[in-house]
OpenMM code with the backbone's topology and positions (N, CA, C; nanometers):
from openmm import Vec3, app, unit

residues = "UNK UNK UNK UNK UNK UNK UNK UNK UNK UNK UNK UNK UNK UNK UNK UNK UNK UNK UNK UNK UNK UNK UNK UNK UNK UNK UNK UNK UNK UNK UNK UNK UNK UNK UNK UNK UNK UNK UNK UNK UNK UNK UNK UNK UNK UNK UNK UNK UNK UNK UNK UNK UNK UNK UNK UNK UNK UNK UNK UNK UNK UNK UNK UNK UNK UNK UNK UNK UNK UNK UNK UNK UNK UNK UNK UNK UNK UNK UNK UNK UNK UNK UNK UNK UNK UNK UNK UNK UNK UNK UNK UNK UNK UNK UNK UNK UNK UNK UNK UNK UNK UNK UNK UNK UNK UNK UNK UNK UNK UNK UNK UNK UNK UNK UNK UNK UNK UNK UNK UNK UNK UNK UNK UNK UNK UNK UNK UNK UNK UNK UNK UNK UNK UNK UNK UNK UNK UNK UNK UNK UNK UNK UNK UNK UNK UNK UNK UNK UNK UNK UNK UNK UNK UNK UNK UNK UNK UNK UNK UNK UNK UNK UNK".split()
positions = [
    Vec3(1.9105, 6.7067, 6.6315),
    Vec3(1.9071, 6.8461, 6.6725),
    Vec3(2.0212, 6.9255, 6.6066),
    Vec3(2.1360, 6.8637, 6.6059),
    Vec3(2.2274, 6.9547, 6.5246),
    Vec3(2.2085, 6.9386, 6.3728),
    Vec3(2.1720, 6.9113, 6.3463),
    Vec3(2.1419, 6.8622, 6.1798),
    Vec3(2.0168, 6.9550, 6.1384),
    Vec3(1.9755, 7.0358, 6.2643),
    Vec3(1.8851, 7.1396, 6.2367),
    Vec3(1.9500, 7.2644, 6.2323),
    Vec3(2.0679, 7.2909, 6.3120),
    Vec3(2.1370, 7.3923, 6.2615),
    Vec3(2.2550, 7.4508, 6.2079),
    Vec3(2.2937, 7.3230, 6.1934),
    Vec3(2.3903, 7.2340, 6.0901),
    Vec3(2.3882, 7.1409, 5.9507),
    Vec3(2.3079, 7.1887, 5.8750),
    Vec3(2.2253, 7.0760, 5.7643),
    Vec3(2.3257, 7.0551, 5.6505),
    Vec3(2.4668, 7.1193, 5.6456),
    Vec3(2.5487, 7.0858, 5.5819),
    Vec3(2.6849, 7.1506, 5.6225),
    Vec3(2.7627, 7.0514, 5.7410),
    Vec3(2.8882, 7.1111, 5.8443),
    Vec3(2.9991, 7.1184, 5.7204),
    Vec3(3.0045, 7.0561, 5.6156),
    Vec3(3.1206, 7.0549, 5.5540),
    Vec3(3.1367, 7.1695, 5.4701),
    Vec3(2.9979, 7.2488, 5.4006),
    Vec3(2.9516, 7.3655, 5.3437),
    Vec3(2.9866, 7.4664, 5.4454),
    Vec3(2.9379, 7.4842, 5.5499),
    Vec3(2.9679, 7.5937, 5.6790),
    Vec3(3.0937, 7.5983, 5.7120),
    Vec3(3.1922, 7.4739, 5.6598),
    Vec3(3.3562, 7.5089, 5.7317),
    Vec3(3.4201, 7.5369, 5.5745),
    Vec3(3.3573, 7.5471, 5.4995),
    Vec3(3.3858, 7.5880, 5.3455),
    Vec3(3.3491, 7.7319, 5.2829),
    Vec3(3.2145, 7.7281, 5.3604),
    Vec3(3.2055, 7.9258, 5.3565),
    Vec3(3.2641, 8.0055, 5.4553),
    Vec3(3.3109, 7.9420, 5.5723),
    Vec3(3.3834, 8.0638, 5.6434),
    Vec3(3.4972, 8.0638, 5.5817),
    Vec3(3.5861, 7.9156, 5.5550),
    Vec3(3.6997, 7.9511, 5.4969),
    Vec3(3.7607, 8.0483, 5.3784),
    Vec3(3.6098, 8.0255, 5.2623),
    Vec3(3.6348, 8.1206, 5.1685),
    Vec3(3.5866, 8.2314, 5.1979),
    Vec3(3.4832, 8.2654, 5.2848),
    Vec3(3.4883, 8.4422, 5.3486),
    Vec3(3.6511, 8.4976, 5.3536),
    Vec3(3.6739, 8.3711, 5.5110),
    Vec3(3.8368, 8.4154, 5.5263),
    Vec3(3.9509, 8.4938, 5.4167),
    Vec3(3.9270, 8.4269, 5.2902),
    Vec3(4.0241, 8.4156, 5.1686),
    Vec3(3.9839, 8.5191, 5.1110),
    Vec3(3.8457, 8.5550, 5.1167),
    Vec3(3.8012, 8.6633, 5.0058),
    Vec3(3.8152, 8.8272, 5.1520),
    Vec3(3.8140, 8.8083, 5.2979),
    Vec3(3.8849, 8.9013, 5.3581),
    Vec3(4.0360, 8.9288, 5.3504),
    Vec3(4.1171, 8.8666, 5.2558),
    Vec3(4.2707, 8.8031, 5.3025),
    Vec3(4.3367, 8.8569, 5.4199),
    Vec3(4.2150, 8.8250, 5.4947),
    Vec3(4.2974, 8.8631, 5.6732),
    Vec3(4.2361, 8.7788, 5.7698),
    Vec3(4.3012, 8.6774, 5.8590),
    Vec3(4.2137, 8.5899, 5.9586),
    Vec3(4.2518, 8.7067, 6.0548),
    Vec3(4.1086, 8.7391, 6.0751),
    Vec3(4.0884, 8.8175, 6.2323),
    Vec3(3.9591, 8.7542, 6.3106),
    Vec3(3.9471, 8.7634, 6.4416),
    Vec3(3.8552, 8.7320, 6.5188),
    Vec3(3.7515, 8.6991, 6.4770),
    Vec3(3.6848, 8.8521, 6.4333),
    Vec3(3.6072, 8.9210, 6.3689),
    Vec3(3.5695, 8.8684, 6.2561),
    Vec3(3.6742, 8.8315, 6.1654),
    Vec3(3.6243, 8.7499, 6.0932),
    Vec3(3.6180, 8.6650, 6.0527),
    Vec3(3.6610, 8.5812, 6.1696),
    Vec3(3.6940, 8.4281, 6.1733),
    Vec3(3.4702, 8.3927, 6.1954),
    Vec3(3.4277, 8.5059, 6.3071),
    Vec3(3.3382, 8.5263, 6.3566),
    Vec3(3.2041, 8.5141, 6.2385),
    Vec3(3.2670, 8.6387, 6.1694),
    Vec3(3.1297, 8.6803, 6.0875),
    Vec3(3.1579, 8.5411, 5.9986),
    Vec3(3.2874, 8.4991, 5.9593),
    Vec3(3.2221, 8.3464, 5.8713),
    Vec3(3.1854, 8.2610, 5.9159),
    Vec3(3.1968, 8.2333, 6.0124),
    Vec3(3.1010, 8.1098, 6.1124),
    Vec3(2.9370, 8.1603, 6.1133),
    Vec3(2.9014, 8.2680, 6.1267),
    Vec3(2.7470, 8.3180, 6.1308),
    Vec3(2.7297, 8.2873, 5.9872),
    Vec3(2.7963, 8.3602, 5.8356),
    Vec3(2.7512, 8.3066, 5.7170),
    Vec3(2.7584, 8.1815, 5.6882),
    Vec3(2.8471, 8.1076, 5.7270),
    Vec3(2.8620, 7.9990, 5.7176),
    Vec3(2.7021, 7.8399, 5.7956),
    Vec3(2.6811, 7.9429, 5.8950),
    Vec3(2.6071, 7.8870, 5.9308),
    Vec3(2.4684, 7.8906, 5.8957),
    Vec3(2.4273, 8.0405, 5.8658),
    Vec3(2.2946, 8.0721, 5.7935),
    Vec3(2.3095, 8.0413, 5.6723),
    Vec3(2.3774, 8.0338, 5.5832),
    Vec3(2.3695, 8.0354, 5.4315),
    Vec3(2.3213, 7.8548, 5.4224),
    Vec3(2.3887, 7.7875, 5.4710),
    Vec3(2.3250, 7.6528, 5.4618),
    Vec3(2.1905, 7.6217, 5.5468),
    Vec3(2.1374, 7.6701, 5.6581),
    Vec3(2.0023, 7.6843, 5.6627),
    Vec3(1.9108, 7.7331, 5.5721),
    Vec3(1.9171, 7.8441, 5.5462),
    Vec3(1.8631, 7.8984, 5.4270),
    Vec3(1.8182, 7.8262, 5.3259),
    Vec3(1.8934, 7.7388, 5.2883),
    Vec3(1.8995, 7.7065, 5.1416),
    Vec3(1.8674, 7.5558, 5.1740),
    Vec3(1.8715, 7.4930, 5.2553),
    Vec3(1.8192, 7.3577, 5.3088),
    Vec3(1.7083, 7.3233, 5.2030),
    Vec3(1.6382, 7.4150, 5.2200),
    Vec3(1.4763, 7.3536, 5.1357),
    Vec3(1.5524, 7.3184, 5.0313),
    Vec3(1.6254, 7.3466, 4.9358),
    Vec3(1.6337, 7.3374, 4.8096),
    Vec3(1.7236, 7.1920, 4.7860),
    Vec3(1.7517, 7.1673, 4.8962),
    Vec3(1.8949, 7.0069, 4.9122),
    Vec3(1.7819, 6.9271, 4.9507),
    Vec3(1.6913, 6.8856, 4.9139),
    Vec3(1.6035, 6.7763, 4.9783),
    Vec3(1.6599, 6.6745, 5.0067),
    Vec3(1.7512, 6.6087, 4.8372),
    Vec3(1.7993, 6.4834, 4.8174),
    Vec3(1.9438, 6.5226, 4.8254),
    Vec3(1.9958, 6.5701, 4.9087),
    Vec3(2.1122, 6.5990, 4.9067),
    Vec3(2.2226, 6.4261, 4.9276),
    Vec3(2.3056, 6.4335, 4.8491),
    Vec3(2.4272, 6.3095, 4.7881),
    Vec3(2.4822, 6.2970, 4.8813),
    Vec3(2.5323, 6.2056, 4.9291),
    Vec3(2.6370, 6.1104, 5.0187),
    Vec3(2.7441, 6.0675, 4.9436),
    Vec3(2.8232, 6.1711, 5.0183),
    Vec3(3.0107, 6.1203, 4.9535),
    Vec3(2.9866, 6.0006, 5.0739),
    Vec3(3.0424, 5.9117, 4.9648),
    Vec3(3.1039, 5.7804, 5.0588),
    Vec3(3.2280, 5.7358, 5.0344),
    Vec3(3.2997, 5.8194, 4.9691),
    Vec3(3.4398, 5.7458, 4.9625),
    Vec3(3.5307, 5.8420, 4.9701),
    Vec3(3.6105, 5.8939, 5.0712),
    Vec3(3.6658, 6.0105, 5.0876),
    Vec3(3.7996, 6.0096, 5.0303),
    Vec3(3.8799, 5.9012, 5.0071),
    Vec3(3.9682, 5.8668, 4.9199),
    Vec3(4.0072, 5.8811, 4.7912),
    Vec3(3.8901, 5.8324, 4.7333),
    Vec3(3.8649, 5.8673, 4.5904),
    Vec3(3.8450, 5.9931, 4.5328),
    Vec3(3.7415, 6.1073, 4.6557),
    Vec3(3.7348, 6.2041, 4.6351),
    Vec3(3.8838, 6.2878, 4.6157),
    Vec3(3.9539, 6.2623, 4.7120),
    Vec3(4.1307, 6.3212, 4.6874),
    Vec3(4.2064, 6.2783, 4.5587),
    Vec3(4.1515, 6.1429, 4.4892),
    Vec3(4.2493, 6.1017, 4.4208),
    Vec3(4.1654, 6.1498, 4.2883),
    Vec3(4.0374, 6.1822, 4.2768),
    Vec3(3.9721, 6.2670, 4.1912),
    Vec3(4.0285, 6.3970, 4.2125),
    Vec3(4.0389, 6.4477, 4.3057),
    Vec3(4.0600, 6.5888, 4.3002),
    Vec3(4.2215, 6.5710, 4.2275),
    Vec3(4.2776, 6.5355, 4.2614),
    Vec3(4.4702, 6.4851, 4.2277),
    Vec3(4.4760, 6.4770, 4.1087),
    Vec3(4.3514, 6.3380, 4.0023),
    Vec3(4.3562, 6.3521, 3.8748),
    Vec3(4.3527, 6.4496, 3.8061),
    Vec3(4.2245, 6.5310, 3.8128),
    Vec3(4.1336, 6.6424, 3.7513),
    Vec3(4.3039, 6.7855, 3.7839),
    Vec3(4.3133, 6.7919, 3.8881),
    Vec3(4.4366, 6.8619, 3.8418),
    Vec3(4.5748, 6.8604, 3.8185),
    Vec3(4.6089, 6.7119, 3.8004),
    Vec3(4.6742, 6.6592, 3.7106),
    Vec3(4.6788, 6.7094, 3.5433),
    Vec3(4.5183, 6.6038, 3.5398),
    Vec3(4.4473, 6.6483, 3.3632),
    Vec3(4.4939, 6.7851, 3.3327),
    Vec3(4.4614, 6.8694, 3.4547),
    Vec3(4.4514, 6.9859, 3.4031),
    Vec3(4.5575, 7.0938, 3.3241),
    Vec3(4.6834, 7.0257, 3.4294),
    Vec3(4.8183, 7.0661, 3.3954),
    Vec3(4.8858, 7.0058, 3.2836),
    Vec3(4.8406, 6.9151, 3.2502),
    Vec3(4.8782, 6.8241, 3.1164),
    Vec3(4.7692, 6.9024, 3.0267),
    Vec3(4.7290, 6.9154, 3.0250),
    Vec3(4.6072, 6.9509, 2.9065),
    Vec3(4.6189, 7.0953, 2.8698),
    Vec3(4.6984, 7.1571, 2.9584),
    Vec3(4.7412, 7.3254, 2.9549),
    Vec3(4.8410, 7.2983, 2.8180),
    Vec3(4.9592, 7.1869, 2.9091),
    Vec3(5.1244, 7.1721, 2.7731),
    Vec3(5.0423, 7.1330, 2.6619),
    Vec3(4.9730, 7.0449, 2.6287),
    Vec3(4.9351, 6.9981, 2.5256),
    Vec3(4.8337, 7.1121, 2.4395),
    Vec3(4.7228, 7.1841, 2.4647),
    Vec3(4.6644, 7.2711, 2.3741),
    Vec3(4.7869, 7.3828, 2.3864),
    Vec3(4.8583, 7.4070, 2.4211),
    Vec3(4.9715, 7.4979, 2.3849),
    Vec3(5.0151, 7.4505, 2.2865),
    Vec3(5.1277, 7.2978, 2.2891),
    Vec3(5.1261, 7.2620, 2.1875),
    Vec3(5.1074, 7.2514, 2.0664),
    Vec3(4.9398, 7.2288, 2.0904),
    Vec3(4.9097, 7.2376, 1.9427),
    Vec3(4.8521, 7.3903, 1.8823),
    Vec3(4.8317, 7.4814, 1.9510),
    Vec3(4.7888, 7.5766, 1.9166),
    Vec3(4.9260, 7.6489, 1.8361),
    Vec3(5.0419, 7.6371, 1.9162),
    Vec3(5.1710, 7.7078, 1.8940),
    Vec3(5.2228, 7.5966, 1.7430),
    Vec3(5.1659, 7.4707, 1.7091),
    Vec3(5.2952, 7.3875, 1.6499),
    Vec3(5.1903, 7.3353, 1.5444),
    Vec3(5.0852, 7.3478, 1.5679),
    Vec3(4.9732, 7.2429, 1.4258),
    Vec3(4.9277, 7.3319, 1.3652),
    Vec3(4.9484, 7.2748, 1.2222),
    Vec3(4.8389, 7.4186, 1.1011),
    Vec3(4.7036, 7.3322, 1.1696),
    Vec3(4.6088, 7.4757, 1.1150),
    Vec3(4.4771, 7.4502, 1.0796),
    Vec3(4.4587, 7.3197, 1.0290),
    Vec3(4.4913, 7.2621, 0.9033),
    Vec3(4.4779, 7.1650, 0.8416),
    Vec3(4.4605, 7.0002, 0.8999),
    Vec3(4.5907, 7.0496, 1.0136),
    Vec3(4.6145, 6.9008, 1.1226),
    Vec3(4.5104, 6.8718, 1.2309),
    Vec3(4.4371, 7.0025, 1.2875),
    Vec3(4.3688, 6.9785, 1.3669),
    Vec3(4.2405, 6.9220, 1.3347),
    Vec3(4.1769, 6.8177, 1.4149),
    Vec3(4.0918, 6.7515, 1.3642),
    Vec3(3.9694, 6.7588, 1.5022),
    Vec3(3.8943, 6.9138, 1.5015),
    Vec3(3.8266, 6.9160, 1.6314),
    Vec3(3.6579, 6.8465, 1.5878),
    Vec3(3.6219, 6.8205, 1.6930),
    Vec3(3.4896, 6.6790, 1.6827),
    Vec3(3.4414, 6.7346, 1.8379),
    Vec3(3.2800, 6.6837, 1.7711),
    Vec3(3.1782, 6.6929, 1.8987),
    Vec3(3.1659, 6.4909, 1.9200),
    Vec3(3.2085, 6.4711, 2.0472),
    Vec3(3.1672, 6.3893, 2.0855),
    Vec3(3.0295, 6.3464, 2.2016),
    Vec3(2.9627, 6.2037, 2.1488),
    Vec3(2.8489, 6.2547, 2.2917),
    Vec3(2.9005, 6.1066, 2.3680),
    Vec3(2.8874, 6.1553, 2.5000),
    Vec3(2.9575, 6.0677, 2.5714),
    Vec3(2.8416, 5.9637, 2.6516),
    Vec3(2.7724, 5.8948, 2.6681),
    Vec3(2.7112, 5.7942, 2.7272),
    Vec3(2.7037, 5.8025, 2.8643),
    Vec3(2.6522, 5.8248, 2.9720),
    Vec3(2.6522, 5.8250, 3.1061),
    Vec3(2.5929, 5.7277, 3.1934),
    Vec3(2.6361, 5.6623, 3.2963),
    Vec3(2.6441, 5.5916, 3.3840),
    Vec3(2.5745, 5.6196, 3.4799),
    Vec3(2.6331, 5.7401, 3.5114),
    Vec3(2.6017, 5.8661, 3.6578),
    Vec3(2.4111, 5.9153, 3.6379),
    Vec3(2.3838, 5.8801, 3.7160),
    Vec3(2.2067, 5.9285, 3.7353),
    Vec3(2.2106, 6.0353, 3.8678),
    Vec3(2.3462, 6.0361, 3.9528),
    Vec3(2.2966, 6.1734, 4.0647),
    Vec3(2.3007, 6.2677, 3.9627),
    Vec3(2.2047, 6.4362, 3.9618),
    Vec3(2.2565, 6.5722, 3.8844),
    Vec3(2.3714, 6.6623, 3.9575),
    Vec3(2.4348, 6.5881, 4.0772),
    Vec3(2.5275, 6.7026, 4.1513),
    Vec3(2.6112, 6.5457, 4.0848),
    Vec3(2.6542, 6.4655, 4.0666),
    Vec3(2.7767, 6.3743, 3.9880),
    Vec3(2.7922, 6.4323, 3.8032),
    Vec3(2.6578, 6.4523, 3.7582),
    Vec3(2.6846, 6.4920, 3.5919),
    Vec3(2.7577, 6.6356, 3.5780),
    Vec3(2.7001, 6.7088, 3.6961),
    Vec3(2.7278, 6.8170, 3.6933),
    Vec3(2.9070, 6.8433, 3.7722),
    Vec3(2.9387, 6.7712, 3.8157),
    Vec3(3.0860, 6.7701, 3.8796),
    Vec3(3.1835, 6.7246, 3.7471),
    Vec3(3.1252, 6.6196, 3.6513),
    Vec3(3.1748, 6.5639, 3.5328),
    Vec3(3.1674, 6.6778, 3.4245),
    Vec3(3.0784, 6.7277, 3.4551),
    Vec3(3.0245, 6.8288, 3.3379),
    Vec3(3.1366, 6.9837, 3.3379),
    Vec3(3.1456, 6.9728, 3.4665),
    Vec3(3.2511, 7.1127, 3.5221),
    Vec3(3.3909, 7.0791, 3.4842),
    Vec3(3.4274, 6.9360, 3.5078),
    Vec3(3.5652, 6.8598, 3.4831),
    Vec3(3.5978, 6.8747, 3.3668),
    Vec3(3.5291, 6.8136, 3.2284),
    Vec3(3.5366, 6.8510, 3.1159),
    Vec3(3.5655, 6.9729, 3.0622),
    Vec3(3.4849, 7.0656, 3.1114),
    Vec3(3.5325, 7.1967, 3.0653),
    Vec3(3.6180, 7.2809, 3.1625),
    Vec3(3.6603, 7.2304, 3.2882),
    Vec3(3.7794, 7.2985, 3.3009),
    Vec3(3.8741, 7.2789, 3.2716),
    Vec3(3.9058, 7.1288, 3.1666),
    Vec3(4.0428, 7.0583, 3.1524),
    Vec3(4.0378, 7.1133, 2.9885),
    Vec3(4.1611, 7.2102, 2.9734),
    Vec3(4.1636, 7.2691, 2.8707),
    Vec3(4.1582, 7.1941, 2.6856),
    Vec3(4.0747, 7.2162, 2.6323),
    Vec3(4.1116, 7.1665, 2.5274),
    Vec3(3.9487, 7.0928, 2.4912),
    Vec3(3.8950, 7.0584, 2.5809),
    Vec3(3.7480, 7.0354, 2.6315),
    Vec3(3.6315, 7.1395, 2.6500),
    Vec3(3.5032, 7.1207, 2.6450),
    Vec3(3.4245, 7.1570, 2.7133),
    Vec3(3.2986, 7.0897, 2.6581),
    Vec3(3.2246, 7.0975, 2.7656),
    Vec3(3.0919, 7.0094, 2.8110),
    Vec3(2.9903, 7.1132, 2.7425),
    Vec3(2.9280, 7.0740, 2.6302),
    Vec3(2.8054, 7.1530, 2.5670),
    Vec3(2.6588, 7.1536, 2.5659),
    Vec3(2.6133, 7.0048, 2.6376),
    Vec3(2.5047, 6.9824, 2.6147),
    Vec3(2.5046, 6.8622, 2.7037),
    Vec3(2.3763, 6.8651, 2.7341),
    Vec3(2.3416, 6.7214, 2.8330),
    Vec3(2.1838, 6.6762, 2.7739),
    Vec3(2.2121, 6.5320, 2.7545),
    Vec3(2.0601, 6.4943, 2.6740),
    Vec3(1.9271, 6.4906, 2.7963),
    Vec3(1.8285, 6.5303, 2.7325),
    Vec3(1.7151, 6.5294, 2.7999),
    Vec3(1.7284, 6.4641, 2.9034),
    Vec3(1.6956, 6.3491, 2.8787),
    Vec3(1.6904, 6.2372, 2.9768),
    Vec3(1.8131, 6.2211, 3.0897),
    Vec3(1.9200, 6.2848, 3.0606),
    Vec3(2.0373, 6.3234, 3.1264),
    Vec3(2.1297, 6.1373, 3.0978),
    Vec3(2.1158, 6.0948, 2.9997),
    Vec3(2.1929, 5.9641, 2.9745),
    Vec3(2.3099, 6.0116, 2.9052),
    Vec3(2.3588, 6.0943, 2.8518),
    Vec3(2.4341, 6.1470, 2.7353),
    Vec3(2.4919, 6.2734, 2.7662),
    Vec3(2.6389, 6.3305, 2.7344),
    Vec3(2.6837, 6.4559, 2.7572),
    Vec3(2.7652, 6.4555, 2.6531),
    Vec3(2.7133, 6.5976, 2.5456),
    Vec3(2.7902, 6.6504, 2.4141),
    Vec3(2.9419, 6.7260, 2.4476),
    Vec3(3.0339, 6.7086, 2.4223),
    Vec3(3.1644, 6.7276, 2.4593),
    Vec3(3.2372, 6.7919, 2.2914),
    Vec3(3.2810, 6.9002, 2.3343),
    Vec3(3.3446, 6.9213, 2.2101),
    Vec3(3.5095, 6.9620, 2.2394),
    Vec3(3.5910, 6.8496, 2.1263),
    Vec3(3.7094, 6.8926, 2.1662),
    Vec3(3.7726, 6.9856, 2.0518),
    Vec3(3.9125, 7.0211, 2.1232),
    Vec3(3.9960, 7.1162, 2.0056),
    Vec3(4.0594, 7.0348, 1.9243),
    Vec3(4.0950, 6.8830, 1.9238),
    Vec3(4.1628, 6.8132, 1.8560),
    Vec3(4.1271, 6.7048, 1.8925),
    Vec3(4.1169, 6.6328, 1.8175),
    Vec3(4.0823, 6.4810, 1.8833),
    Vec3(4.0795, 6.3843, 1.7402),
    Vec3(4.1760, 6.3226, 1.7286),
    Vec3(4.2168, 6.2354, 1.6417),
    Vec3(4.1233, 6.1215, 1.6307),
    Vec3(4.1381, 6.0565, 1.7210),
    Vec3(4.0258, 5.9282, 1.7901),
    Vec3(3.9264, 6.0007, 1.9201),
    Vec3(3.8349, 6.0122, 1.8656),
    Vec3(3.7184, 6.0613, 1.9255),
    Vec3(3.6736, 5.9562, 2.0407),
    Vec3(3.6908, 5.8168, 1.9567),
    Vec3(3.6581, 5.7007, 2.0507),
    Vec3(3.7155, 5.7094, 2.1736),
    Vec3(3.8334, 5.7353, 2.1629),
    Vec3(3.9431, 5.7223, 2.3048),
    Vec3(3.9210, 5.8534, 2.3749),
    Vec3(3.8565, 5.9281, 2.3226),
    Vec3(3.8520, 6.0861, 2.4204),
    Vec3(3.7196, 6.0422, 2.5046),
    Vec3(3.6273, 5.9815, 2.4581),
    Vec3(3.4955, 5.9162, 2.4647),
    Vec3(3.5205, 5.8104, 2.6121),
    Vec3(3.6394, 5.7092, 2.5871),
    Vec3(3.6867, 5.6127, 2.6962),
    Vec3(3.7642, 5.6749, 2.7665),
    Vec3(3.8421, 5.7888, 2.7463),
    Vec3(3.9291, 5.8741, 2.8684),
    Vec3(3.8299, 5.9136, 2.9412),
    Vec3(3.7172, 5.9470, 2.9286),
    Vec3(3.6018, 6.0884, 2.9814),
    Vec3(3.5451, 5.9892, 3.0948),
    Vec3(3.4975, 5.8446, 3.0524),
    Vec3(3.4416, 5.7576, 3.1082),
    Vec3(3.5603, 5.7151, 3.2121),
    Vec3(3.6732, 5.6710, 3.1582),
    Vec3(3.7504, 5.5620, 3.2442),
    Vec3(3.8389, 5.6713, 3.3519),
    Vec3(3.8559, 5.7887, 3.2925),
    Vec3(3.9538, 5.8843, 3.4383),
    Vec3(3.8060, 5.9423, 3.5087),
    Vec3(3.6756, 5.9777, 3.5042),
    Vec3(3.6679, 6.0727, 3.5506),
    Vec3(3.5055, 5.9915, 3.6112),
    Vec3(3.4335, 5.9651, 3.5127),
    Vec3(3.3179, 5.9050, 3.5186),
    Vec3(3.3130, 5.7334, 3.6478),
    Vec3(3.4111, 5.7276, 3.6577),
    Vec3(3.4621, 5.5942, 3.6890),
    Vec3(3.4528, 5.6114, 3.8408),
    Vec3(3.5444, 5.7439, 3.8637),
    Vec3(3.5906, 5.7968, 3.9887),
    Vec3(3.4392, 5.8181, 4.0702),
    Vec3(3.3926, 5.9280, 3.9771),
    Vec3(3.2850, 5.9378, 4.0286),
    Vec3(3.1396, 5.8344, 4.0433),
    Vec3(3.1714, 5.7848, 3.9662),
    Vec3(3.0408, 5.6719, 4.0070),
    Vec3(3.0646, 5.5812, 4.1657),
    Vec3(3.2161, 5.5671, 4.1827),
    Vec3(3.2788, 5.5488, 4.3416),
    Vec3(3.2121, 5.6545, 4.4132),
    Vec3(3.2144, 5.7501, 4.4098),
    Vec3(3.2643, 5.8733, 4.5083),
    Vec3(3.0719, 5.8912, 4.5420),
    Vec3(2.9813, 5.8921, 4.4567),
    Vec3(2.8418, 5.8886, 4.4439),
    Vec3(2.7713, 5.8295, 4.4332),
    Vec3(2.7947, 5.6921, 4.4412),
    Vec3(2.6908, 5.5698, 4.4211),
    Vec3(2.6988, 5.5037, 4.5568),
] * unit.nanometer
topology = app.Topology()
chain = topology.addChain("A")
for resn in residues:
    res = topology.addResidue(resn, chain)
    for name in ("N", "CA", "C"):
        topology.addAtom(name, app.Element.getBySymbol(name[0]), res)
């Protein structure tokens, strides 16, 4: 019965919160009106989550979230780096396609977002069949090892966090 008007509690305490943030004022009122969006917006949209994913590892999920903005802050110094300190000549940017593991589309697509928010990266293409994701970097010396970073920090995590 609550799972009928509740079909995703962790989404509903995630849209009032960001109502909250996008009012930047906790009032009653609108502690109020985000609990009502919060609560209709995931009814609503139910039909469309048929197969909706099971986090099962809530751990991993933190220590994914910890990496990814880790990566992220490292990957800021470093394309600074090289943008500010390498000729043209040194940089050696490459499309890599990366091999996938991951068969959920809400796991390729969390990998797919990771890649291109970690600077220096971004996620271009996903093969038909969804086995494969085209990655193009700004520098990448050994393509191979950008190929085994993508898999072993991020792909890894998530095959825990979604399988």
């Amino acid at each position: 019965m609550i799972r009928k008007f509740l079909p995703h509690p962790l989404l509903t305490l995630l849209l009032t919160v960001v109502w909250l943030m996008l009012m930047n004022n906790v009032s009653l009122g609108g502690i109020v009106f985000g609990l009502i969006l919060g609560v209709i917006i995931p009814i609503v949209t139910a039909p469309y989550w048929p197969d909706r994913p099971v986090l099962r590892n809530w751990p991993m999920i933190i220590e994914y979230v910890l990496v990814v903005l880790w990566d992220i802050v490292v990957a800021n110094v470093v394309v600074a780096k090289t943008i500010l300190f390498k000729r043209n000549e040194d940089m050696r940017p490459a499309w890599i396609t990366v091999p996938l593991e991951l068969r959920s589309p809400e796991a390729i697509t969390i990998l797919a977002g990771t890649i291109t928010m970690t600077p220096g990266t971004v996620s271009s293409d996903i093969s038909a069949d969804g086995r494969a994701i085209l990655v193009h970097c700004l520098d990448a010396p050994d393509p191979d090892a950008v190929r085994d970073e993508i898999k072993h920090r991020y792909e890894r995590r998530l095959k825990e966090i979604f399988l």
